[in-house]
N, C-alpha and C positions, 0 to 999 in steps of 0.2 A: 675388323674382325678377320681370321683369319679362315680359313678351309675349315681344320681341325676345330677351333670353334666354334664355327657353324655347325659341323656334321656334331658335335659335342650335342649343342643345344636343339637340331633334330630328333638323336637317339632318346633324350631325357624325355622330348615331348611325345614320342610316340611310348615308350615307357607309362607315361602319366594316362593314355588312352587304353594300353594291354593289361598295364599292371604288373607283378611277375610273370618272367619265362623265364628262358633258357638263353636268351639270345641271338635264340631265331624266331622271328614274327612271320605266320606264316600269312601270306598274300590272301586266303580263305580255307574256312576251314565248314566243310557241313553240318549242317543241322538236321540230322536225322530222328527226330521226334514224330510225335503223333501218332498215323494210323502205319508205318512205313514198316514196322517188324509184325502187325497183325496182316497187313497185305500181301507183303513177302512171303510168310507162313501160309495164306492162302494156298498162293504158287506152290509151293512147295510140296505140301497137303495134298494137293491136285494133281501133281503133274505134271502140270502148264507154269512149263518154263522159259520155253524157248520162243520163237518168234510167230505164235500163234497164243489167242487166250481174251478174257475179258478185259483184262485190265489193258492191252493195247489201244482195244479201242475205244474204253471209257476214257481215257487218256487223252485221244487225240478230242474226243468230243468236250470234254473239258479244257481244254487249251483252245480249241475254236471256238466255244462259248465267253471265254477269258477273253483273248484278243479280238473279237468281233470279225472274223476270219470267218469265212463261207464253209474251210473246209481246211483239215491239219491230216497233214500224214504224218506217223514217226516212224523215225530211223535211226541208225544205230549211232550216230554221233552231227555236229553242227556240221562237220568239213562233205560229210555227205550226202547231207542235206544239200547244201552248197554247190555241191558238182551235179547234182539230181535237177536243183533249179534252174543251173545255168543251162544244162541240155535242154529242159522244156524250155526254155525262153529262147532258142534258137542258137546257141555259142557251140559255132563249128570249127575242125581242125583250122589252124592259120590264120582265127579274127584274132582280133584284138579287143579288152574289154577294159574299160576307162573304172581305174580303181583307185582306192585313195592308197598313200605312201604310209601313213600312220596305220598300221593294222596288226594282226597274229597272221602270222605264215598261212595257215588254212586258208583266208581269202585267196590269194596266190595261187596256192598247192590245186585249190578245186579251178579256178582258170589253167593251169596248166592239164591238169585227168582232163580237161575235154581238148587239150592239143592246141587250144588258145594262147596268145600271147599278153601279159597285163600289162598295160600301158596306167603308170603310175602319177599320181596329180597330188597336189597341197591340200593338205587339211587346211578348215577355214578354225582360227586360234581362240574361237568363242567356243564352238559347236566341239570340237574337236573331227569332227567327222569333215566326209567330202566339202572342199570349198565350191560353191557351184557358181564361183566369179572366175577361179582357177579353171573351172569344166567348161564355160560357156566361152574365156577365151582362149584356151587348147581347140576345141573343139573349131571356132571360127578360123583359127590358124592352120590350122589341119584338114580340117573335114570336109567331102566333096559328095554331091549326092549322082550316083550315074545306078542304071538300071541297078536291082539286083538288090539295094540299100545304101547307106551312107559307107565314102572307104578316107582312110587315112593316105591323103596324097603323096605324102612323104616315105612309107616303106608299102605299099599298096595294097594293104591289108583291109578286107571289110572289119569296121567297126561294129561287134555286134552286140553288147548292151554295156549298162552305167551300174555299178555295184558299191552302194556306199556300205561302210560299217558303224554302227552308233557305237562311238568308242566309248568304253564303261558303261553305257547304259543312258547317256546325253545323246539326244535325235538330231542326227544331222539336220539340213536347215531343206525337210523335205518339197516345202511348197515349190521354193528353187530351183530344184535338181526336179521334181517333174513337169515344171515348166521346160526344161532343158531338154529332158528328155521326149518330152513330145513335140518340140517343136525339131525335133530333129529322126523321130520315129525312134526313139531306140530302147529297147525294156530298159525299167527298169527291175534290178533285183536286189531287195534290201539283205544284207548280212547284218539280221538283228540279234545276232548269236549272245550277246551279252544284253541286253536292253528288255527282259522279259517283267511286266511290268510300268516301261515309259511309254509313256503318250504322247505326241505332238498333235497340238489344239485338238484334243480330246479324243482322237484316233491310236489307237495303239500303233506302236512302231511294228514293221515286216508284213502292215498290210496296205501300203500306199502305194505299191509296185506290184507290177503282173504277180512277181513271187517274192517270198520272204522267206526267212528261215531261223530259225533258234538253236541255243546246244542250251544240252542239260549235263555238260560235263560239273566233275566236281567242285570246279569254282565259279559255278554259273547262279547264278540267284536262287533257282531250284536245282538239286541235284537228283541224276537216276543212274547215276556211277558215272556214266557216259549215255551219251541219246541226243537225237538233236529233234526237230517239226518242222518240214514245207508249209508254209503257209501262202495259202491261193484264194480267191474268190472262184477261178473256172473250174465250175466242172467238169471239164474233160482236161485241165491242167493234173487237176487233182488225179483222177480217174488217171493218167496217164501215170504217175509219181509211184501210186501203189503199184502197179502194174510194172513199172521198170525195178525198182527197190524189191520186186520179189521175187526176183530173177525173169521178171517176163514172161512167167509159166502163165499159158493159156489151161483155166480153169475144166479140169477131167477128174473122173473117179479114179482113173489108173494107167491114162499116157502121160508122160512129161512130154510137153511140146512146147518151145519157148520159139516165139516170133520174132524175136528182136534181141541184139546183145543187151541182157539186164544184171544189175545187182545183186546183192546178198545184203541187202541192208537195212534189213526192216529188224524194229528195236524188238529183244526178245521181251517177253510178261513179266519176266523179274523184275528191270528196269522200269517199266511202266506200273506197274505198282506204285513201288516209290515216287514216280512223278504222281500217281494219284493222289497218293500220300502227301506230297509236300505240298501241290499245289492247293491241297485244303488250308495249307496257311500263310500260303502265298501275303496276303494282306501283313500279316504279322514280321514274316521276315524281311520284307519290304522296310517296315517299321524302324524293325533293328537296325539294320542298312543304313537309314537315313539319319538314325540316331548315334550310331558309329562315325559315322561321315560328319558331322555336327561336332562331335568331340574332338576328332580330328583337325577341323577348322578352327576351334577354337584352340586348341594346343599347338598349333604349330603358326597362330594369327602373328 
């Protein structure tokens, strides 16, 4: 068979799962039904639009109750969630943070905003995510533990945490990688940016590490335009995350006083609407998902 017949008998087979189009299949497309245009009119109706309102915080309480997570900040997209987690977890200018080579740039992008370096490792080709036989013999080759933390003997950078990403929504092989990482002290921080909904042995994914994190960008399981959720069990993790995401303003009736360099990135209430909104049927598009994925396997078996 040739290339061209190949790709021939691909196109037909995703054809027989789309149906008609146009010729472009788009990669995801939102499902903005349900409560998503009465919520959003809330906002609207209200006022409360921007990065203050109920629906923030119903939002995050709703996604903590969903993933079994002690405690959800949202913010205005997954990548800065990402860089929010890797500061609370310790990742200072010139570590180094052991990440997988399969991923979206964001992983990357938020190790570099904290002046970090990513030191890139093998997906394991079951999981798709981090290989933790590739992590554990990197690290045995590499890694040296002297005052201070573990450092990378070869360009002599501290190593300061492990960031897998559950590619598509398939949980890396987590039990592994926090064996790894505790026997070598080093956070872990899950980028479950895509995975909202998987479980590993009955634990939600992005809560089996100090911290974890979600996007609710437009082709994320749930959509809220853009948005992403720190997730933590610590309370002062937590407690810190709003606190840096909201520029760091120490709470006054009418000084602005910020203690520390912080963000701008806390998700405004229009956005968290919509996650309210979807996430009421989370279960359902889930469904679809799986049953899309099903057709696909079989069309292209």
């Amino acid at each position: 068979m040739t290339s061209s017949d190949w790709l021939k008998q691909v196109v037909d087979a995703v054809a027989e799962v789309v149906g008609p189009h146009d010729g472009v299949v788009p990669l995801h497309a939102p499902s903005l039904e349900g409560n998503c245009w009465e919520y959003v009119k809330q906002c609207i109706d209200t006022g409360w639009i921007s990065s203050a309102g109920e629906f923030v915080t119903r939002f995050e309480e709703q996604v903590a109750t969903y993933t079994g997570a002690r405690h959800a900040v949202a913010v205005v997209n997954g990548t800065a969630a990402l860089h929010v987690a890797l500061l609370l977890a310790g990742v200072q200018r010139d570590d180094e943070v052991l990440t997988q080579s399969l991923t979206f740039v964001a992983t990357p992008n938020a190790i570099r905003y904290c002046g970090a370096v990513p030191h890139f490792l093998d997906v394991n080709s079951t999981t798709l995510g981090l290989d933790p036989a590739a992590l554990n013999a990197r690290l045995e080759a590499i890694a040296e533990r002297r005052d201070g933390g573990v450092y990378n003997r070869e360009t002599g950078r501290r190593l300061a945490a492990i960031v897998p990403m559950h590619t598509f929504g398939h949980p890396a092989d987590l039990s592994a990688l926090q064996r790894i990482a505790e026997h070598w002290g080093l956070p872990l921080v899950e980028d479950a940016a895509e995975s909202l909904g998987s479980f590993y042995h009955g634990k939600h994914t992005g809560t089996f590490g100090r911290l974890g994190i979600l996007s609710f960008n437009g082709n994320k399981i749930i959509s809220t335009g853009g948005g992403g959720m720190i997730l933590t069990d610590d309370p002062e993790l937590a407690r810190r995350a709003k606190h840096v995401t909201t520029t760091a303003k120490l709470p006054h009736q009418w000084e602005y006083v910020h203690d520390e360099t912080g963000f701008n990135y806390r998700m405004p209430n229009l956005n968290a609407a919509l996650g309210c909104a979807q996430l009421e049927r989370i279960d359902d598009l889930l469904a679809s998902k799986r049953r899309l994925a099903e057709r696909y396997a079989q069309s292209l078996s």
